[in-house]
KOLDRENMI-332490 format. One record per residue (C-alpha): residue in one letter; x, z, y. Coordinates in steps of 0.001 Angstrom, whole numbers, padded with zeros to 6 digits, always signed. Each point is the difference from the previous one (the first is absolute). Last residue first. Layout:
BEGIN
AXZY
...
This chain:
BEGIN
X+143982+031135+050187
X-001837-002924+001714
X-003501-000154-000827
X+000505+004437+001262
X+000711-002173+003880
X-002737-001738-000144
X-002667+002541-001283
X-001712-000761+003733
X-000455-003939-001149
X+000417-002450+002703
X+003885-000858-001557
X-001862-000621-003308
X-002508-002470+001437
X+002878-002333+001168
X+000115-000840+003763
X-000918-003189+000291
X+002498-002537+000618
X+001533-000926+003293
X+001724-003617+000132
X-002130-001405+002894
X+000519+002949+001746
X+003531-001196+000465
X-000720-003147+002107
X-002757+001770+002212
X+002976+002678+000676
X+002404-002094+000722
X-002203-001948+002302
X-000742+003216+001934
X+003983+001190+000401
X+000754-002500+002909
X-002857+001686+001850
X+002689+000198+003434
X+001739-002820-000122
X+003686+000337+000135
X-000478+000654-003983
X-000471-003782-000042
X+003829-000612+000030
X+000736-002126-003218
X+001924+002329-001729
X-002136+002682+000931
X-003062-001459-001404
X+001950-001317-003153
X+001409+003937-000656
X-003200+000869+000143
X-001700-002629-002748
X+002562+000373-001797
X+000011+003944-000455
X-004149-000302-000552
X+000811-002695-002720
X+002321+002486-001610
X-002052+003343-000009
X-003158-002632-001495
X+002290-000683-002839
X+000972+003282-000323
X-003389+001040-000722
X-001329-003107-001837
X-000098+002203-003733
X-002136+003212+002125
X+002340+003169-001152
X-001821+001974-001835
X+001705-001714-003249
X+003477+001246+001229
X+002630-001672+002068
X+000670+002656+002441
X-001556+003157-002699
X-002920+001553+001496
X-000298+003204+001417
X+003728+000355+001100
X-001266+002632+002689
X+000575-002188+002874
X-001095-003129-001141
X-001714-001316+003336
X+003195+000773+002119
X+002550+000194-002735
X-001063-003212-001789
X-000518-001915+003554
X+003759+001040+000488
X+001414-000898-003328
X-001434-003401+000038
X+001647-000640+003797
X+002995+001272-001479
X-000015-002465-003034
X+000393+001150-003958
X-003817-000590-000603
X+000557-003717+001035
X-000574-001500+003623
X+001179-003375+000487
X+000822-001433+003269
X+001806-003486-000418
X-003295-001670+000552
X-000152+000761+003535
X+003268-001965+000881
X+002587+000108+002373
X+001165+004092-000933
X+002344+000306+003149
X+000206+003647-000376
X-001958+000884+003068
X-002863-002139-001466
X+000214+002135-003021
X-000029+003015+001541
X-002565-000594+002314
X-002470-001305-003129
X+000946+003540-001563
X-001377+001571+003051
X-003610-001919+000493
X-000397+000415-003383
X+000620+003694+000193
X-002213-000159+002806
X-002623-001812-001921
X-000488+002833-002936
X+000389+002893+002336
């Protein structure tokens, strides 16, 4: 879900003449925010911004946004593994998942 949403809001901005990668900024207030919240938030668990929230998280949402909207820009999703090298670029930035989310009390941490 994650890298077709990527895949989608890269489209968009290509189709909307965006010129430059580093003009795409995702904040809490942005679509493609509020879709990844709905999709692996979907009971309002934990708050958009809040402490669960891993700190480089929308960082990492951004870089992955650039880094697809550069491969179309520049043509290479003609080829047909274009998506490999963005995903060897943004596993790089993967942190462990936190102990708390592993926990089966998860959920009662958060109320």
């Amino acid at each position: 879900f994650y890298y077709i949403q990527m895949e989608k809001y890269a489209r968009q901005a290509v189709s909307e003449g965006v010129k430059n990668g580093d003009d795409l900024h995702v904040s809490a207030d942005s679509e493609l925010y509020r879709v990844l919240n709905l999709h692996y938030n979907r009971n309002n668990h934990i708050e958009v911004w809040g402490p669960q929230v891993p700190s480089n998280f929308r960082f990492v949402v951004e870089q992955t946004l650039r880094e697809f909207f550069k491969a179309i820009q520049e043509g290479r999703d003609a080829e047909q593994s274009w998506k490999k090298s963005i995903y060897k670029i943004i596993s790089r930035l993967d942190d462990p998942v936190p102990e708390y989310f592993k926990s089966p009390n998860f959920l009662e941490q958060l109320e």
